[in-house]
C-alpha positions in Angstrom: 23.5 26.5 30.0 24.5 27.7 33.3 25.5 25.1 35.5 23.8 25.9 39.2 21.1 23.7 41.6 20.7 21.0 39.6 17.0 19.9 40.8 14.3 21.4 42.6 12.8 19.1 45.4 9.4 17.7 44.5 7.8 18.1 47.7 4.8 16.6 47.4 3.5 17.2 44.0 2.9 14.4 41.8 4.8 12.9 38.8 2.2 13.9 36.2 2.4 17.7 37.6 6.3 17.5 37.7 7.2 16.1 34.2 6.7 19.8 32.9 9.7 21.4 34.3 11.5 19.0 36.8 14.9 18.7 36.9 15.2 22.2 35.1 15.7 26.4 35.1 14.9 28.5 32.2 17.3 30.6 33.4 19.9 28.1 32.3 18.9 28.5 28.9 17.8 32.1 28.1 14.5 31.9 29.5 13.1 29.0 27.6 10.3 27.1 29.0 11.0 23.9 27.6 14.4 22.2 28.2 16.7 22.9 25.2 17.6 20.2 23.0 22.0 20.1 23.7 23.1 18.6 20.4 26.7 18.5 21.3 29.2 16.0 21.7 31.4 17.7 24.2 31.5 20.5 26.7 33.9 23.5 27.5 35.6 23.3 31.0 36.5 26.9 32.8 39.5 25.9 33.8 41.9 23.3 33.3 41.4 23.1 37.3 38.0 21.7 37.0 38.4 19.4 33.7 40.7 17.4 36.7 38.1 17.6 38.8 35.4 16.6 36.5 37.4 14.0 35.4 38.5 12.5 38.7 34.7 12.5 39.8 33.6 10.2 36.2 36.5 8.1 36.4 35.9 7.2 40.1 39.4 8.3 41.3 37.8 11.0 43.7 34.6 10.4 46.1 31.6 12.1 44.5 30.5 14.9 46.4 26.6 15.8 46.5 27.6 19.3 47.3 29.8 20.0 44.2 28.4 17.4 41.4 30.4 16.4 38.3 30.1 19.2 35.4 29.5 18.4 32.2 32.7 17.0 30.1 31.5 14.9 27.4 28.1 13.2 26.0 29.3 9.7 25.8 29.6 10.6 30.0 26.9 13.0 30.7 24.8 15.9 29.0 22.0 17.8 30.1 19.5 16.4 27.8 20.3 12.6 29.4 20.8 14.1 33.3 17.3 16.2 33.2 15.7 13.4 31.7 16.6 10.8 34.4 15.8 12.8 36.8 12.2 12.8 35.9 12.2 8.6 35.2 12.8 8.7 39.2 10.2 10.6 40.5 7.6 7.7 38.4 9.5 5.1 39.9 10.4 6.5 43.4 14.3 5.4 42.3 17.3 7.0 43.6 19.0 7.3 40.2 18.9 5.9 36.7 20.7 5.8 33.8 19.0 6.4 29.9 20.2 3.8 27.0 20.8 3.9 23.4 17.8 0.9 23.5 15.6 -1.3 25.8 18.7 -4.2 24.7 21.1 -1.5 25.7 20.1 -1.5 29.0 19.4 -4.7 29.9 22.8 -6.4 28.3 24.4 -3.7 29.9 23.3 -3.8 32.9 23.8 -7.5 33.2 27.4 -7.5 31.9 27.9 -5.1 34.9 26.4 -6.9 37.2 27.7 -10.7 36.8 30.8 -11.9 36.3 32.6 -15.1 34.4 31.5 -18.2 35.7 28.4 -16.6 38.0 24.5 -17.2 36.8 21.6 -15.4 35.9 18.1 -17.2 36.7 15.3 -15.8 34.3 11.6 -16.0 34.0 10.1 -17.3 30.6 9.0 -16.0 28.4 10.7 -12.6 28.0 11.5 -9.8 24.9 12.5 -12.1 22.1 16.0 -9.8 22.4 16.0 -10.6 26.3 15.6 -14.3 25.7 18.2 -14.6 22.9 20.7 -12.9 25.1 20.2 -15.1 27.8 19.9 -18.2 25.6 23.1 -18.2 23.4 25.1 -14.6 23.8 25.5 -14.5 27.8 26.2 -18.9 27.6 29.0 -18.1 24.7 31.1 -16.0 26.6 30.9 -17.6 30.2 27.5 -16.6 32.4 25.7 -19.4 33.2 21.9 -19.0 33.1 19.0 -20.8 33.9 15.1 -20.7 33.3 11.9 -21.0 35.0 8.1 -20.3 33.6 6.6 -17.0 34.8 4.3 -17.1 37.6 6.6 -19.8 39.5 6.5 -19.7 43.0 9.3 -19.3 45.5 10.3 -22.6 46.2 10.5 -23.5 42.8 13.3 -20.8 42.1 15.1 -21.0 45.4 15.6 -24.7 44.4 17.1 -23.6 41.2 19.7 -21.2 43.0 20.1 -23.9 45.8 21.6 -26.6 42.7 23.7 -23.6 41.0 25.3 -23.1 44.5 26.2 -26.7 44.9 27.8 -26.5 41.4 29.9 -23.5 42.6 28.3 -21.3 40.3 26.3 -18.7 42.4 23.3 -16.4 41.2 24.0 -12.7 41.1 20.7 -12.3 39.7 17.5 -12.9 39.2 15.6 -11.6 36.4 11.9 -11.8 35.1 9.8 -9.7 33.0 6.4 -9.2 34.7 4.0 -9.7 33.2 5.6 -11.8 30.9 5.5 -10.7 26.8 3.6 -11.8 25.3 1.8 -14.2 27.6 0.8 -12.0 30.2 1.7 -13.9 33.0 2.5 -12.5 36.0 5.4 -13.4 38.6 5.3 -12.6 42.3 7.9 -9.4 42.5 8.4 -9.8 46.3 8.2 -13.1 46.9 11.1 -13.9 43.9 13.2 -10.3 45.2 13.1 -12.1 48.6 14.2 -15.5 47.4 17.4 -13.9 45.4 18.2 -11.7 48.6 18.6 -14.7 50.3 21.0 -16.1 48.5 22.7 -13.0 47.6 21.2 -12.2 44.2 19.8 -8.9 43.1 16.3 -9.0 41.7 16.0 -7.2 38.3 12.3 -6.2 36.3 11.4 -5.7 33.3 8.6 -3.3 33.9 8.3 -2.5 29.8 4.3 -4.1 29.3 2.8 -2.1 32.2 5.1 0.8 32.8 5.5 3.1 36.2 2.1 4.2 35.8 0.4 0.6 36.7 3.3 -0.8 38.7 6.5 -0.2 40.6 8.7 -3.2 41.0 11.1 -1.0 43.6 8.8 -1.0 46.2 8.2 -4.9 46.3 11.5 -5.3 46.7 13.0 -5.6 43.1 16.5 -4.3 43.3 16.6 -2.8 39.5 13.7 -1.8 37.1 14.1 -2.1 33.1 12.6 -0.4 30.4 12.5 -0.3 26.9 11.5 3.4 26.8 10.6 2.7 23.5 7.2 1.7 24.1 5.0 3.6 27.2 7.2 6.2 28.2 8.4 7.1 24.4 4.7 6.1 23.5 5.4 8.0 20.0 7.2 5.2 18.3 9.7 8.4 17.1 12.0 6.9 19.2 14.5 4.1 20.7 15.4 4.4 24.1 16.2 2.2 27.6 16.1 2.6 31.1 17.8 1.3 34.4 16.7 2.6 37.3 17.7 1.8 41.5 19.7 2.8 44.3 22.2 5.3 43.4 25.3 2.4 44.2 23.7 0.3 42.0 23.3 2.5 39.2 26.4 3.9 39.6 27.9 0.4 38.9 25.8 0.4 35.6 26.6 3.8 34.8 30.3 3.0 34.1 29.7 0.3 32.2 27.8 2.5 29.7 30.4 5.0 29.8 32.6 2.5 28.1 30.4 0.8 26.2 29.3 3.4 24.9 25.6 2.4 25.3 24.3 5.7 26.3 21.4 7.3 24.8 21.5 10.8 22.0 20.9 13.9 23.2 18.2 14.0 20.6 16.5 10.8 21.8 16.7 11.9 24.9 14.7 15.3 24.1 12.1 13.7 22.6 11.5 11.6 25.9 11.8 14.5 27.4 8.2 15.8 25.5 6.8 12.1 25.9 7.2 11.8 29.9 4.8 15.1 29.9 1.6 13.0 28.6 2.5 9.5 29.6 -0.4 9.7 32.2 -2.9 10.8 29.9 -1.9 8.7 26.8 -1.4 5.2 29.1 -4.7 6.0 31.0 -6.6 6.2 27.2 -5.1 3.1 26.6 -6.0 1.3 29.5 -9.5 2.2 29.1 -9.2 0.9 25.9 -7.5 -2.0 26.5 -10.8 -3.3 28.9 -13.5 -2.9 26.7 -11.1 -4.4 23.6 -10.3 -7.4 25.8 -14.0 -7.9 26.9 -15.6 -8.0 23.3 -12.8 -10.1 22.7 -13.8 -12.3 25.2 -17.2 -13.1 24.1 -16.3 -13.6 20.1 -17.0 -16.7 19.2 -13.7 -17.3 17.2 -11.4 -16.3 20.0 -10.7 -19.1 22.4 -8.9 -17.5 25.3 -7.7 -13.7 25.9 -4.5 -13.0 27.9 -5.3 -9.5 30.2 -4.4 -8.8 33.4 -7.9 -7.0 33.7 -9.7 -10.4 33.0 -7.7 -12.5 35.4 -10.2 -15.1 37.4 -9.7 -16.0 41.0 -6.6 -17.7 41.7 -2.8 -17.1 42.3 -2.3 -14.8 39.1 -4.9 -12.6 40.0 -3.5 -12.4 43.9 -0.5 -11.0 42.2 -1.7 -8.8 40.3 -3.6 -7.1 42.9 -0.7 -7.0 45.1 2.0 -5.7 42.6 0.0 -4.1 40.4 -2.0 -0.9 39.7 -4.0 -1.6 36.5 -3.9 -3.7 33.6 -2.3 -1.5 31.1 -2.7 -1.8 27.1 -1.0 -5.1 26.3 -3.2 -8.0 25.6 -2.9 -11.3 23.6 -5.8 -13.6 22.3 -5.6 -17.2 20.7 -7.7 -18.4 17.9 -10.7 -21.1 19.2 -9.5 -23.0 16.1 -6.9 -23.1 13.9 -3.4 -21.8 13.7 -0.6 -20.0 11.6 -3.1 -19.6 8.9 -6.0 -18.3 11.0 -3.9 -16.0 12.5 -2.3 -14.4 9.8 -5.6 -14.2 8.2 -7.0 -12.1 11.0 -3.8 -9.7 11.0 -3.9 -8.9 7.3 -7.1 -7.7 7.7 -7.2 -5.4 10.1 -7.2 -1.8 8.6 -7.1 1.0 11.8 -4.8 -1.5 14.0 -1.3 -1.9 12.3 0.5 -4.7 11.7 3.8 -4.0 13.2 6.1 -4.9 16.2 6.7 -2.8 19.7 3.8 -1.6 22.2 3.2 1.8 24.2 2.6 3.9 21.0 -0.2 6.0 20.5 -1.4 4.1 17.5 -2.9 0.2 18.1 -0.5 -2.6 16.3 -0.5 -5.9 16.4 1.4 -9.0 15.1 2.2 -12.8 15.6 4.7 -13.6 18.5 5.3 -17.0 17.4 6.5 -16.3 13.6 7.9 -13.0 14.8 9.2 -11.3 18.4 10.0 -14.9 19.6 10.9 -16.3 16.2 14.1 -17.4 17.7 12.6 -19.6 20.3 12.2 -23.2 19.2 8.9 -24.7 18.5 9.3 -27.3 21.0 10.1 -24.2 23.5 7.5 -22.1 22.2 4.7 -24.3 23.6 5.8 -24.9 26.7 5.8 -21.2 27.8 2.4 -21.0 26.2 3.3 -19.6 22.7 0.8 -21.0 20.4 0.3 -20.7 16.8 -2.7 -19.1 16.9 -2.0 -16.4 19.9 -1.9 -12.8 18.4 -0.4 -10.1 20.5 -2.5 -6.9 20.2 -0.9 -3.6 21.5 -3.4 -1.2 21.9 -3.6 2.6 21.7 -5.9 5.3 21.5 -7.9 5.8 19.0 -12.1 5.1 19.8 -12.3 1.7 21.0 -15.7 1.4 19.2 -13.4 2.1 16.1 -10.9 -0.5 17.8 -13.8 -3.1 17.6 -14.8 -2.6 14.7 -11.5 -3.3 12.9 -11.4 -6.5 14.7 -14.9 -7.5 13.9 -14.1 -7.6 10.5 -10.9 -8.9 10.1 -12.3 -12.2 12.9 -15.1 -12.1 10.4 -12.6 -13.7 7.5 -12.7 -16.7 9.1 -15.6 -18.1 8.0 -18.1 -19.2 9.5 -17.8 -16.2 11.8 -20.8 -15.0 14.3 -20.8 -11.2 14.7 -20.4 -9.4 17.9 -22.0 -6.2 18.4 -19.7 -3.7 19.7 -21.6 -1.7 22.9 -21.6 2.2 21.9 -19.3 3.9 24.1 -21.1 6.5 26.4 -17.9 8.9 25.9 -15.2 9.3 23.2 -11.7 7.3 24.6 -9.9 10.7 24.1 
């Protein structure tokens, strides 16, 4: 690969149109149309000249220089695979830079070790990732970060007087983090308002924009300060693959960026290829499953045996649909639905018998999966816990992807049908195939 331009301006084409080929020249690579996949662990240096200068450029010693970027030295610090592949997670985002992790975990505990220090807090929205909580529960606690929670969908005043009483203790917030909308409850917390609060008191604002993806919102431009991913899910949307992002201003990523360095938390360059196929039909794939996702959460809606659907798209009037409408630009494919009666029981009973839909953990992929967040992805969170953030027995977490959502309905007709007596709903023919 010949090292030259590095990117081509995007002017104003879109993201969709510029996942094909942004961020690379086939004549860096023989002519091949599609980006190489660089399975190497290190990189040859012309001169011993320029492995100093690479070096004093990764290791911060030198000022970076736009004009003359870093060259390639070593995969654990940079390859093209990771580089090309960041560049196109900041044109969906409209972020200056971001950096690509082994996981979803990778870049979230990374990012947050190099971001707060000893002794300083983090102030979280609940519920979050089952990972994400226990890190913030009992890993970040055990070695010295203080953190504190507060239910999604809080308003301001509620978490400024959380970062007002760590301030009196001496311990000050470096950061406020949420997950919006929250997994696997759906609820939704005000990005700006919260990213305004933090600022104030001179906190970054971090998202976790996993459930709804760049497509269907962008926390950067409602002031959020860093967005999270577990790449994993929309953006991988295969579930081939296990992959993170962190995306932001260049100084903050930066920051992050040499924290992974050492940790090592960086993603393969074979990971990082096959994100590099996934990006070109994120559009189409997460617009499928949208679509989808409505007419699922509707018939869910009217079933007699469902009690209550979580779904941004069937919000009523009131503060969680203000949100939504100002931070958000769809509903996406996550949804959740609790049992009108019953509990564990119920709800296992309904999972085991779906056929098409899988039962399995993750989100984003092509294929529809569901599972039970209480006895599974937040397993770790105590009963007690668990129903205060809205957790119940009975809620089932349905992920769904793109197969006919006739099909879709019918697999959940039949497995809701189990639970005896059950009234059948007639699924409306679809007027066009979901594909």
């Amino acid at each position: 690969m010949k090292r030259g331009p590095k990117r081509k301006k995007p002017g104003l084409m879109r993201p969709e149109s510029l996942m094909m080929s942004y961020g690379y020249h086939p004549e860096w690579s023989e002519g091949a149309i599609k980006t190489p996949l660089f399975q190497t662990s290190t990189f040859v240096f012309h001169s011993a000249r320029e492995g100093k200068e690479f070096f004093s450029q990764a290791y911060g010693l030198k000022e970076k220089d736009p004009a003359h970027p870093m060259g390639l030295i070593y995969s654990r610090l940079n390859n093209p695979n990771l580089e090309i592949v960041e560049d196109r997670l900041n044109l969906w985002d409209r972020a200056e830079s971001s950096a690509v992790f082994a996981s979803g975990m990778a870049a979230i505990s990374t990012s947050i070790l190099a971001l707060v220090g000893l002794g300083e807090a983090v102030v979280f929205a609940r519920p979050v990732y089952g990972g994400t909580d226990y890190l913030l529960e009992h890993l970040l606690p055990e070695k010295g970060i203080v953190t504190r929670e507060f239910p999604a969908g809080a308003d301001a005043a509620e978490v400024e007087g959380i970062l007002e009483q760590l301030e009196e203790a001496g311990t000050p917030c470096r950061l406020v983090f949420m997950e919006t909308p929250a997994n696997p409850t759906l609820v939704e917390t005000d990005i700006e308002a919260l990213a305004a609060v933090a600022h104030r008191h001179g906190a970054l604002c971090a998202v976790d924009n996993t459930l709804l993806g760049p497509l269907y919102q962008r926390p950067l431009e409602h002031g959020a300060d860093l967005v999270l991913y577990s790449a994993t899910k929309n953006l991988g949307g295969h579930s081939d693959l296990v992959a993170g992002v962190a995306l932001g201003s260049g100084e903050l990523v930066e920051s992050i960026k040499l924290y992974r360095t050492i940790l090592g938390s960086m993603l393969d360059p074979h990971s990082a290829w096959l994100l590099l196929r996934s990006l070109e039909t994120a559009k189409l794939r997460m617009t499928c499953a949208c679509k989808n996702a409505q007419k699922v959460a509707a018939w869910l809606a009217k079933h007699p045996r469902v009690g209550r659907v979580h779904y941004p798209g069937l919000l009523p009037e009131g503060d969680q649909k203000g949100i939504h409408e100002r931070q958000a630009l769809g509903p996406g494919a996550m949804l959740a639905f609790e049992l009108a009666e019953g509990g564990e029981q119920e709800a296992f009973r309904v999972i085991d018998n779906t056929e098409l839909i899988k039962l399995a953990v993750s989100l984003g992929g092509t294929e529809s999966l569901v599972e039970h967040p209480s006895s599974m992805t937040h397993a770790d969170v105590p009963p007690d816990e668990q129903a205060a953030i809205g957790i119940t027995a009975s809620l089932i977490r349905l992920s769904v992807g793109i197969e006919h959502p006739d099909d879709l309905i019918a697999d959940l007709a039949a497995a809701l049908d189990t639970l005896e007596p059950a009234a059948v709903v007639e699924a409306e023919p679809s007027e066009e195939s979901s594909t």
